[in-house]
NUBA-743956 format. One record per residue (C-alpha): chain; residue number from 1; residue in one letter; x, y, z. Coordinates in nm, 4 decimals. Each point is the difference from the previous one (the first is absolute). Example, Ala and Ser with C-alpha at 12.3 -4.5 7.8 and 13.67 -1.06 7.14 Angstrom:
{cadena A	num 1	residuo A	x 1.2300	y -0.4500	z 0.7800}
{cadena A	num 2	residuo S	x 0.1370	y 0.3440	z -0.0660}
! end
This chain:
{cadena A	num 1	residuo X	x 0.0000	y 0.0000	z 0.0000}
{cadena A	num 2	residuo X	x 0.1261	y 0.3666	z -0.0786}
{cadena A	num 3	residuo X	x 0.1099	y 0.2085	z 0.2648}
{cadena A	num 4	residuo X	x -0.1730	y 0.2755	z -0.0736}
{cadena A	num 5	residuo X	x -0.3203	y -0.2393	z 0.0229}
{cadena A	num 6	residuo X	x 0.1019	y -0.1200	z 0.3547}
{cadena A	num 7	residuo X	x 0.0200	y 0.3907	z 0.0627}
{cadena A	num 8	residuo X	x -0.3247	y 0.0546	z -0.0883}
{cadena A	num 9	residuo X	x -0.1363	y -0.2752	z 0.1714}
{cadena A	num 10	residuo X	x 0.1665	y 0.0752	z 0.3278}
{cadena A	num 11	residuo X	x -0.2015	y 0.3455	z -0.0498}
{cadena A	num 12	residuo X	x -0.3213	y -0.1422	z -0.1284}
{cadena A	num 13	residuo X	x 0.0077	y -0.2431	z 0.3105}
{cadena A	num 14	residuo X	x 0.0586	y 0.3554	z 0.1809}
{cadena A	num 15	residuo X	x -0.3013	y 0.1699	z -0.1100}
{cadena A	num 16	residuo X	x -0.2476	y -0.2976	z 0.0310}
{cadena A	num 17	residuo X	x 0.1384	y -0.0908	z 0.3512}
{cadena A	num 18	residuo X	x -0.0509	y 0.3323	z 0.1229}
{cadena A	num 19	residuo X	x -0.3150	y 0.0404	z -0.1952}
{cadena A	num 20	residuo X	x -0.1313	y -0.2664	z 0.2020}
{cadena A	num 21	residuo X	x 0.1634	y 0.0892	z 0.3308}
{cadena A	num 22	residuo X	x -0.2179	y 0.3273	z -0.0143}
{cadena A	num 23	residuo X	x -0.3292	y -0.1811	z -0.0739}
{cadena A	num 24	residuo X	x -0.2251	y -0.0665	z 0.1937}
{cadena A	num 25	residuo X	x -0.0698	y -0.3534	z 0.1783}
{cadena A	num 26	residuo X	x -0.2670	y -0.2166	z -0.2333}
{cadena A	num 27	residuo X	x -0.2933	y -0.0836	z 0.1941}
{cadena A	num 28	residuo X	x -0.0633	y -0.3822	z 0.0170}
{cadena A	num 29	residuo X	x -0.3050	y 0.0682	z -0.2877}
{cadena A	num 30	residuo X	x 0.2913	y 0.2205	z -0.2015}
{cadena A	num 31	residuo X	x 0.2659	y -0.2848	z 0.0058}
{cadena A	num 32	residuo X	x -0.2300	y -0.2627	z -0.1659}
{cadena A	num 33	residuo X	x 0.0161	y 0.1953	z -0.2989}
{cadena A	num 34	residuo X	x 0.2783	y 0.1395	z -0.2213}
{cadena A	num 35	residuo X	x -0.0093	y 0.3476	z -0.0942}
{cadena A	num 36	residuo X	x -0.0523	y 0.0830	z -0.3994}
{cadena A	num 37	residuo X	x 0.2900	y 0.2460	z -0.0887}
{cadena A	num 38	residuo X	x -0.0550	y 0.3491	z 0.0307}
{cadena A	num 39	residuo X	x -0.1470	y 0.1727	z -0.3144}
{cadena A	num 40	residuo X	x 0.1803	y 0.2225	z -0.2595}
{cadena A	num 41	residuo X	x -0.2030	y 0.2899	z 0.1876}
{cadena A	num 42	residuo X	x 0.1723	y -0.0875	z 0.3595}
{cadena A	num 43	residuo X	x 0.3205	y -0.1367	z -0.1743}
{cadena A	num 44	residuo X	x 0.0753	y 0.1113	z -0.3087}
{cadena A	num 45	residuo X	x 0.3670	y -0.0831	z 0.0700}
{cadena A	num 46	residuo X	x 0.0569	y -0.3784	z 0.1279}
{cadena A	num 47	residuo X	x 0.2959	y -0.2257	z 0.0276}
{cadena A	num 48	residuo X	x 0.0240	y -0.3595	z 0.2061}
{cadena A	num 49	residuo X	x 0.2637	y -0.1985	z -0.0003}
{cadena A	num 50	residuo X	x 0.0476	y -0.3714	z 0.1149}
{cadena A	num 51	residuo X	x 0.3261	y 0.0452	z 0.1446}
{cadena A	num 52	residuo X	x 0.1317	y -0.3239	z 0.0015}
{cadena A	num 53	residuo X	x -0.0558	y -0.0560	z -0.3032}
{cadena A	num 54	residuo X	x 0.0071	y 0.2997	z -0.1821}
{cadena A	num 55	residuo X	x -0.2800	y -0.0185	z -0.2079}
{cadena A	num 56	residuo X	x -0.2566	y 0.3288	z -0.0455}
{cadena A	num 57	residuo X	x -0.3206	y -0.1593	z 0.1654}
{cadena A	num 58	residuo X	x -0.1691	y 0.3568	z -0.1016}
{cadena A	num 59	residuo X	x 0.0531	y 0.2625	z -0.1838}
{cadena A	num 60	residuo X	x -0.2080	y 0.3249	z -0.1104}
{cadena A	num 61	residuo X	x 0.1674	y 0.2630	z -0.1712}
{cadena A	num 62	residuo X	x 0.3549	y 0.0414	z 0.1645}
{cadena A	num 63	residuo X	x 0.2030	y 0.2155	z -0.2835}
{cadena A	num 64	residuo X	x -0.2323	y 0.2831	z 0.0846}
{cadena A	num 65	residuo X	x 0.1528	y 0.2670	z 0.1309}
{cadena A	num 66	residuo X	x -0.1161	y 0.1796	z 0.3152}
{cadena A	num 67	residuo X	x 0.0325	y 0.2674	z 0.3038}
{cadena A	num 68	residuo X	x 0.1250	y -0.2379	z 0.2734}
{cadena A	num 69	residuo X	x -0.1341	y 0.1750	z 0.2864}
{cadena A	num 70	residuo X	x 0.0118	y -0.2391	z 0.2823}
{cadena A	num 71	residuo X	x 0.1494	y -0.2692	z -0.1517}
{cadena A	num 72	residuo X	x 0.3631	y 0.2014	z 0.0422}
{cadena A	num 73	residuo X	x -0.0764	y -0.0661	z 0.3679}
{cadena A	num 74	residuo X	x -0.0107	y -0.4177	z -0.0601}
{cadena A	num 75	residuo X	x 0.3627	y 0.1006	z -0.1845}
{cadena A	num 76	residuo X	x 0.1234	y 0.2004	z 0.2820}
{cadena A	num 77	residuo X	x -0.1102	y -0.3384	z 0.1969}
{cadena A	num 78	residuo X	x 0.1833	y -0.2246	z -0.1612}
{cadena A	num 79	residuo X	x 0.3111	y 0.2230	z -0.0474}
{cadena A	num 80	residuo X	x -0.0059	y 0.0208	z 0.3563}
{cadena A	num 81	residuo X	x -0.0626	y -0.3897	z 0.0699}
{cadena A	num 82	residuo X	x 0.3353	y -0.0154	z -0.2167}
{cadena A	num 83	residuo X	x 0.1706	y 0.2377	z 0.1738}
{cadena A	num 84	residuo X	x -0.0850	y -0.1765	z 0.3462}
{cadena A	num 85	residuo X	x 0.1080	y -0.3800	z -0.1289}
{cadena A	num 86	residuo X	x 0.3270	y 0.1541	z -0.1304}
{cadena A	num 87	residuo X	x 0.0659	y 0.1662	z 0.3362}
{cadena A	num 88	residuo X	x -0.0404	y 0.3736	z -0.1134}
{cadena A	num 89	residuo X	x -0.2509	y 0.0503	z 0.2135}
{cadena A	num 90	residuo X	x -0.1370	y -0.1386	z 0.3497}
{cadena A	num 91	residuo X	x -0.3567	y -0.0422	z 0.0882}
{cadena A	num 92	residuo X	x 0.0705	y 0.2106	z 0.3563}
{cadena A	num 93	residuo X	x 0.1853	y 0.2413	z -0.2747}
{cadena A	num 94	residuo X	x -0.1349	y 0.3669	z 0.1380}
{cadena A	num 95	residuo X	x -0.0367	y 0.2274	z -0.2789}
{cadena A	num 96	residuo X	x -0.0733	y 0.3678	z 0.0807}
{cadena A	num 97	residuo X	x -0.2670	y 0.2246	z -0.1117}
{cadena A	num 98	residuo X	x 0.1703	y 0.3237	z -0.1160}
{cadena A	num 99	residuo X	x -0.2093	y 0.2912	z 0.0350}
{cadena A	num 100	residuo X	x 0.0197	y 0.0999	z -0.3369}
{cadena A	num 101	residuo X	x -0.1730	y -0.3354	z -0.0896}
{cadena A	num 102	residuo X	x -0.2483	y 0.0583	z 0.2887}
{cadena A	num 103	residuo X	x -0.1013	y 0.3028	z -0.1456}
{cadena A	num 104	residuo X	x -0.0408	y -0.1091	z -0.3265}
{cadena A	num 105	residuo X	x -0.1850	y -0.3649	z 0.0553}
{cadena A	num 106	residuo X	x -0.1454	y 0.0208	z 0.3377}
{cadena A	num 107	residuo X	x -0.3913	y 0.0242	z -0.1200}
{cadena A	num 108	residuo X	x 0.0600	y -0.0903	z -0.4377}
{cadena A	num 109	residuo X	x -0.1986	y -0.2867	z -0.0404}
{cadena A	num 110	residuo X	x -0.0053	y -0.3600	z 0.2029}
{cadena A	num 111	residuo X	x 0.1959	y 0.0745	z 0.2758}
{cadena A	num 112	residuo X	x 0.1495	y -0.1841	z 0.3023}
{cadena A	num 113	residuo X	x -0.0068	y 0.3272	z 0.2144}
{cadena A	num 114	residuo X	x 0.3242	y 0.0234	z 0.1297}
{cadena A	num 115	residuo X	x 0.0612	y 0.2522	z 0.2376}
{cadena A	num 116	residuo X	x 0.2716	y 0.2456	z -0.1120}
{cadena A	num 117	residuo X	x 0.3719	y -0.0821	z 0.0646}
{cadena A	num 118	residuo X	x -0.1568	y -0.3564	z 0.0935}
{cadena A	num 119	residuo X	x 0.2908	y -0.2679	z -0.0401}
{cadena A	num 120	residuo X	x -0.2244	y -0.3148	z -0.1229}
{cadena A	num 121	residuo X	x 0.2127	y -0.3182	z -0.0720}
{cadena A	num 122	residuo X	x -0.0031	y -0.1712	z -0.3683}
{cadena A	num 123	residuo X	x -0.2230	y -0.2663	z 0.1399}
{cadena A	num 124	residuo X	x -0.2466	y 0.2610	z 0.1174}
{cadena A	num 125	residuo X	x 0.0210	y 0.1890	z -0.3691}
{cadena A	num 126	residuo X	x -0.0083	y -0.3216	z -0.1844}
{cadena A	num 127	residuo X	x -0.3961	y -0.1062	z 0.1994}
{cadena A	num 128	residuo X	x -0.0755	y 0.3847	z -0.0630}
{cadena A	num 129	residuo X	x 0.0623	y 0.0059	z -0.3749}
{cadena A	num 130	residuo X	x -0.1308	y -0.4251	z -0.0277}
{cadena A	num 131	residuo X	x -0.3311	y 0.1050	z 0.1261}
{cadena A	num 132	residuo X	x -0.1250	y 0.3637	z 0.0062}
{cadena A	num 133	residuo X	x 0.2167	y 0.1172	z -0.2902}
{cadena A	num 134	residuo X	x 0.1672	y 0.2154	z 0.2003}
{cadena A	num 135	residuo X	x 0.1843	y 0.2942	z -0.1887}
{cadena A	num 136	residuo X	x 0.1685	y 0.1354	z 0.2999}
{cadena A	num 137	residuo X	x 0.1582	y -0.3476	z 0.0492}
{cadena A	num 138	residuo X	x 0.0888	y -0.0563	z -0.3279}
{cadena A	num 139	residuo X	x 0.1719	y 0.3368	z -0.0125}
{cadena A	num 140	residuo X	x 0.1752	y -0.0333	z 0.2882}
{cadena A	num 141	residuo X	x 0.1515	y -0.3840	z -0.0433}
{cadena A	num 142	residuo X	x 0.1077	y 0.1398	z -0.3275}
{cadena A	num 143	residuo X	x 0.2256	y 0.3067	z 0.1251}
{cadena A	num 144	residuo X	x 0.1333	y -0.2421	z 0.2694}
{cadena A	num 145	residuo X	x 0.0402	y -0.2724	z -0.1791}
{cadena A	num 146	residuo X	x 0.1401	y 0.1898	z -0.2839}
{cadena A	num 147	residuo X	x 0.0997	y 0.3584	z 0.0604}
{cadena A	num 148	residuo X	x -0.2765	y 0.1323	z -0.1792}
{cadena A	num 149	residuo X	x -0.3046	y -0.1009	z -0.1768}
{cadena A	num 150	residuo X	x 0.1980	y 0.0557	z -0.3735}
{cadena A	num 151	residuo X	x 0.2621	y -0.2401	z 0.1365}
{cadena A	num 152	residuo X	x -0.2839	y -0.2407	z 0.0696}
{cadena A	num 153	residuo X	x -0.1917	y 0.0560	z -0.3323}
{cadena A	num 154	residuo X	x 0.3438	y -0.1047	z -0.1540}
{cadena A	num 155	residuo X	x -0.0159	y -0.2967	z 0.2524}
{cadena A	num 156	residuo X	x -0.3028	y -0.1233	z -0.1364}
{cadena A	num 157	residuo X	x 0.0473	y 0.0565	z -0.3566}
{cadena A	num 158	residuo X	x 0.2797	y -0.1884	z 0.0307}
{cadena A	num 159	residuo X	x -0.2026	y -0.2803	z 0.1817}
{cadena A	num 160	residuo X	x -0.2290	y 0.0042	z -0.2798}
{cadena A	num 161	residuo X	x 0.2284	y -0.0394	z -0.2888}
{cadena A	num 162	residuo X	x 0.1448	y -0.2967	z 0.1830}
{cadena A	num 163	residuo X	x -0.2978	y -0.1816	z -0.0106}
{cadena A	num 164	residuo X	x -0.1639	y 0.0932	z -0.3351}
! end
């Protein structure tokens, strides 16, 4: 198999393991029955892998290009979850909040509220930006893990590339 298709599996596994992390639990009626995928209205964009195998067990439309929104914070995720089984960073990492960065992202958009100056550790960003979406917390694990959030971008770019 290619390495650029283990890669991408690695990151498809990514997505649909933490897409189903942040469901909810299936009541007992719910769990008799499998789901029909979502519709080109809820999903026009749709991509599952079988990753031991490889093979595309669905696929709807992936070429298309698209404003990423949220999805930069599932790369910021798993640029992070690289970073931390290489040893660059440490789940009781603290990263600080510069004031600069509080001013700027303290109330814009989903938000994990931290206080300003607050000192929250990677682990703490990582369960922020995992499942509220936080923009403060992906802002600020980016300018500690990185130096700044360009250095990131160019981080996960990178991260990207490598796997197709």
């Amino acid at each position: 198999m290619p390495g650029s298709m283990v890669k991408r599996g690695r990151a498809a596994g990514f997505l649909v393991t933490l897409s189903l992390a942040m469901m909810p639990a299936a009541t007992s009626a719910q769990s008799k029955r499998i789901p029909a995928p979502p519709s080109a209205e809820q999903a026009p964009i749709a991509y599952l892998i079988d990753l031991s195998s490889g093979q595309v067990l669905y696929a709807r439309d992936i070429d298309r290009r698209f404003v990423p929104a949220s999805i930069t914070k599932v790369m910021t995720t798993l640029v992070a979850f690289d970073m931390l089984a290489e040893g660059k960073l440490r789940p009781d990492q603290r990263m600080p909040y510069r004031d600069e960065t509080f001013e700027e992202w303290h109330q814009k958009g989903s938000t994990l509220f931290l206080p300003a100056r607050a000192r929250p550790t990677v682990q703490e960003l990582l369960i922020g930006i995992t499942t509220v979406s936080a923009n403060d917390a992906s802002v600020v694990l980016a300018e500690g893990a990185a130096g700044s959030v360009t250095d990131w971008t160019d981080r996960m770019n990178a991260t990207a590339r490598s796997i197709g």
